[in-house]
C-alpha angles and dihedrals in degrees: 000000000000127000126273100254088051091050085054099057091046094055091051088051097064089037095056098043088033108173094026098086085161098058091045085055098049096051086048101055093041099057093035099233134035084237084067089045095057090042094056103030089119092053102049091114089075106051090039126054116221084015098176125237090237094051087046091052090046099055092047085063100067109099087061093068087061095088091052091041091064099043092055091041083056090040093051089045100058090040093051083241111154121223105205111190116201086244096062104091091188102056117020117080111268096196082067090039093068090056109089105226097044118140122273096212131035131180111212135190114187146058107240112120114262086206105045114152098250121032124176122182116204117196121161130152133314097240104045128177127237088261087057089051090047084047092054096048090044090053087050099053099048102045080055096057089052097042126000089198097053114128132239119207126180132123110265089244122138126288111009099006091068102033084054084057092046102058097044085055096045089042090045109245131124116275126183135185131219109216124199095218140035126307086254098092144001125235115234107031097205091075092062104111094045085056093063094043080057093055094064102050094010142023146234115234130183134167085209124093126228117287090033103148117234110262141167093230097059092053085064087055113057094044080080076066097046091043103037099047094053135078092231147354129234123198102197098175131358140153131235086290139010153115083292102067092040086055089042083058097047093050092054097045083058084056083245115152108263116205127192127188111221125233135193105270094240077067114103093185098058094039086102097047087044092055099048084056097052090044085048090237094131136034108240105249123186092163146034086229086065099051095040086050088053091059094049093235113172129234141091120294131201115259095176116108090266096221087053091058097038097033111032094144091070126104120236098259091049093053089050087058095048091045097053091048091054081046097060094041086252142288103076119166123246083256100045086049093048082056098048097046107026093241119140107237086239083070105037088061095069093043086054093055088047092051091049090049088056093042097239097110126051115200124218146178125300095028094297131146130206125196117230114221 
């Protein structure tokens, strides 16, 4: 914990060289205290070489963003709101700490441990398919199996960012969201509700202060936050280009673990996963056993056949088909599944009625099946 007046210019620090976290670190670092910084913000010529004029103007600026430092510190503490400054080692992250242009100052609402032992972030696209959803509660469930105090980290965006929420919340484990603007209010909005179930087993962190505008930079931004506090990334679906990838590329540039989940190539969603694989960018990932197994995190697994334990009511040509479609990572055709379990597809179409009765199979276009997990 630091003192007030520490914690204020700080916070004045990150507000006058706003969008250069590394140079904020680095003065930081160098004077010892952002005390020392504001108290020497006129001489920094002379501790740094090519010092440039702007910086120079920036930091003599400081003492004007008091005023809105402690608004936002009174603000923060009658809305529960912590204000966790990098100096703090209790309190602040210290994954993020170790990245060298985290942010010096986040506000926090929540109560899930920032340090807990194990923490996954899962990003993926905005505009995810069904599979990606499945992925994401599939992810959920069997972290939970493995550690029930794991953390899951994403940005409460649209598609993977929230399912990945969703499932933390429905499997029981901590969950927080990264938001690209202030804890005044939640884009979108849709995902409201999903926020304040957060708050009870979870949290909402930003680096951004109230009456931050939305805006498509700062998204970019705060994926160094989701990328840089967690243990590994997974990217569970993304196209040819998006914020996923930026925040897969960050991760590894924090020598984090980065995971994909591969795709058929006709996939667009999963071009981008499927090149971070073939570049060997990403370990292929098609569980969160894998991945948990990769990390080397301890705990029992399950060695029981899985659709034996969830399905037992199944009959043994049902649970061939719903283990060929888990084989093959889901959505085979009728023809693909009569090849990979010897069943004549005269057959296979009664047992896919049956497994759509029980609402275990989904069926699409094109003859496809997809399993519902």
């Amino acid at each position: 914990m630091i003192d007030e007046q520490e914690l204020l210019y700080t916070m004045a620090l990150t507000m006058a060289l706003r969008g250069h976290s590394r140079s904020q670190r680095v003065l930081l670092d160098t004077l010892g205290s952002a005390t020392a910084v504001f108290e020497n913000r006129s001489e920094t010529s002379k501790v740094f070489e090519n010092v440039s004029s702007r910086a120079t103007e920036l930091l003599a600026a400081m003492p004007s963003f008091m005023r809105a430092c402690e608004e936002e510190l009174a603000y923060a503490r009658a809305h529960n709101i912590k204000v966790l400054a990098i100096q703090d080692e209790e309190h602040y992250p210290v994954r993020l700490r170790t990245c060298d242009d985290a942010p010096l100052i986040l506000y926090y609402l929540g109560n899930a441990d920032l340090n807990a032992k194990h923490i996954v972030s899962v990003v993926g696209t905005r505009r995810c398919s069904e599979r990606g959803r499945d992925f994401c509660k599939n992810i959920g469930r069997q972290i939970a199996e493995r550690d029930s105090e794991a953390l899951i980290v994403s940005g409460l965006a649209y598609g993977i960012d929230i399912a990945a929420h969703r499932a933390a919340l429905d499997n029981g484990l901590p969950t927080v969201a990264v938001l690209a603007h202030g804890l005044d209010e939640i884009y979108p909005s849709v995902h409201r509700q999903t926020a304040i179930q957060m708050l009870e087993r979870g949290g909402l962190l930003t680096e951004f202060t109230c009456r931050t505008p939305i805006d498509r930079l700062n998204f970019l931004q705060r994926n160094r936050i989701v990328a840089g506090m967690s243990d590994a990334t997974v990217v569970v679906e993304s196209p040819a280009k998006g914020g996923s990838l930026n925040t897969a590329r960050l991760a590894a540039d924090y020598h984090r673990e980065v995971f994909a989940v591969p795709g058929r190539p006709s996939d667009l969603n999963s071009e981008g996963c499927n090149t971070l694989i073939k570049l060997n960018a990403a370990t292929l990932m098609t569980s969160a056993s894998e991945m948990m197994d990769e990390l080397g995190w301890e705990g029992e697994t399950r060695n029981e056949p899985q659709q034996a334990l969830l399905f037992p009511e199944m009959s043994a040509e049902e649970q061939s088909v719903v283990a060929a479609l888990q084989a093959s990572d889901n959505d085979l055709t009728l023809a693909e599944l009569s090849h990979r379990t010897a069943i004549p597809t005269f057959k296979l179409m009664p047992l896919m009625v049956a497994l759509e009765m029980k609402d275990l199979v989904k069926a699409m276009a094109g003859q496809r099946f997809h399993l519902r997990k």
